[in-house]
N, C-alpha and C positions, 0 to 999 in steps of 0.2 A: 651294394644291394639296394640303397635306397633309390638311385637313379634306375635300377633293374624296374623296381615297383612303380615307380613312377612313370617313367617310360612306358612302360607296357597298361597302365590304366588310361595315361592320355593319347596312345593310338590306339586303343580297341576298345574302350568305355569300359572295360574290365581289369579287376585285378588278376595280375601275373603271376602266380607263385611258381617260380623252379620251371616256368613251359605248360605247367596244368591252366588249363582256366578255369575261374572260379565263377560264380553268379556277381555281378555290380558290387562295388564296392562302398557299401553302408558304413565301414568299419576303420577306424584308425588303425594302424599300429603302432605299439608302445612297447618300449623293453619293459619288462616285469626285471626290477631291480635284486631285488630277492634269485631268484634263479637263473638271470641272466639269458633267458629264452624271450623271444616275441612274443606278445600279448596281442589280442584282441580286443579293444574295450565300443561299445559304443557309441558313438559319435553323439556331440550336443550341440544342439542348436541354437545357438550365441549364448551357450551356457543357462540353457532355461531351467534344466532341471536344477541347478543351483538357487532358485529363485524362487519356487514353487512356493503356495503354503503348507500350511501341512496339511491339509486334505488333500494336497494335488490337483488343485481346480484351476487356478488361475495364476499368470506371475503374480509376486510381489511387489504391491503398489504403497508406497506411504498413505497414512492416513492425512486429508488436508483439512481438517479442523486442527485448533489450535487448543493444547489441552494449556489448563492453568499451571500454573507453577507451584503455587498452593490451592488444592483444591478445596480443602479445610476455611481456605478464609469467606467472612461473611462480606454479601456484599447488600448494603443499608439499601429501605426500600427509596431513600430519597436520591440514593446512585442510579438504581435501576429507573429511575420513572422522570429525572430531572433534564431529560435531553427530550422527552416528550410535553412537560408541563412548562419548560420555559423555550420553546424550540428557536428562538432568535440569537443570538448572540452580537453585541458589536464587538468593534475591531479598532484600535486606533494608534496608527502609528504618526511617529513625530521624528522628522531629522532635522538635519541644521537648514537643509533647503527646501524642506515640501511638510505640507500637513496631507495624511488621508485619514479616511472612516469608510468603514463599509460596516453592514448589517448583514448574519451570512445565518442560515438554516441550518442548526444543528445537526439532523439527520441525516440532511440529501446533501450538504456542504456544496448549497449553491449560493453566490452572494444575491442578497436581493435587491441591497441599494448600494452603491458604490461614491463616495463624493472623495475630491482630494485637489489642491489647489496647483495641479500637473496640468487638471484638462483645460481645454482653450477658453471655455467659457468664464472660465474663476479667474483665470490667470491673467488676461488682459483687462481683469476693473482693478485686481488688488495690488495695490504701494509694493508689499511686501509679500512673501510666500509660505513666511513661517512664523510670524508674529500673530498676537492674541485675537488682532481683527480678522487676520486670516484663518485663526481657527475657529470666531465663533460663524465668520460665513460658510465654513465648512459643515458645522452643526445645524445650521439655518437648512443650506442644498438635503442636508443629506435625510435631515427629518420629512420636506417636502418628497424626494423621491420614495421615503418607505412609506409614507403615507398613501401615495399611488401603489403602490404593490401591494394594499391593506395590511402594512404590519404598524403597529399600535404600541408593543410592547418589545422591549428588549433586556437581557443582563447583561451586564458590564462586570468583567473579573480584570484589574488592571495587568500587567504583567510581571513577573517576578523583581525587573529591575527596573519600573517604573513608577513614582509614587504620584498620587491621585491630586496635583495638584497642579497649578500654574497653568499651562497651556491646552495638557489634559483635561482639567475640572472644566477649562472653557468651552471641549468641545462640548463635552458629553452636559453641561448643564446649558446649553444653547439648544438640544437637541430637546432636552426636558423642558426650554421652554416655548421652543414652536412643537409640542402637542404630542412627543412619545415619552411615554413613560418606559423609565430606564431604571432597574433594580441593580444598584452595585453593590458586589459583594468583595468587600475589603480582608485582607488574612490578619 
């Protein structure tokens, strides 16, 4: 039967039933399990009525804001307002073969001054690439360049497994002493 229906819809644009012709076929057919006669149901279009809201206005879109997880929690006015009132941040990393720092815009997360003992110019005076005079000529460069971008002030929050001394204390108090003022806040 179901080659009967099919055949006769795809050479006449029409469904076939038993030799009658019917009007275009808008309609699936389904066995109706309960009675075991053919059903009529239909048809959806990639399943949209599935999707609807409940007004029936539009499909079903997620919402793309980002709800809290606790909406109850308070959040302090010095959270909301601290990525405005100190918008600088520095940055400083140290491995066994390079020193960097960069100074980066808290809001727009653009760097604004980048210094690090990788690029050609550091690299070819300094002995060495990650010892203490290479880090405070990295404090030296990197104050000079924020000072052209007009930035004056910066905070400095170490990193969870780095402690604020040795190599670190040398960039960041080289940078405090060619002319930016750096607010560290230690946990």
């Amino acid at each position: 039967m179901l080659s009967k229906v099919l055949g006769g819809f795809l050479s006449k644009g029409v469904c076939n039933n038993g030799g009658n012709k019917v009007r275009p076929c808008l309609f699936v057919l389904t066995n109706n399990f309960q009675s075991g006669q053919p059903h009529s149901a239909p048809r959806s279009f990639f399943g949209v009525e599935d999707y609807l809201d409940d007004d029936n206005s539009r499909p079903y879109t997620y919402q793309k804001e980002k709800k809290s997880k606790n909406p109850q929690k308070h959040i302090s006015f010095k959270q909301r307002t601290v990525a405005f009132m100190e918008p600088f941040t520095l940055d400083v990393f140290i491995s066994k073969r390079f020193v960097q720092a960069s100074i980066t815009h808290r809001v727009t997360s653009k760097q604004v001054a980048v210094a690090g003992t990788n690029s050609k110019d550091i690299k070819a005076v300094l002995k060495s690439r990650c010892d203490v005079p290479a880090c405070l000529a990295v404090g030296r460069i990197l104050a000079e360049r924020a000072r052209e971008a007009d930035v004056y002030t910066a905070s400095y929050t170490p990193r969870d497994r780095d402690k604020f001394e040795g190599k670190i204390r040398a960039v960041v108090q080289s940078i405090i002493d060619n002319g930016i003022d750096i607010r560290i806040y230690l946990d």
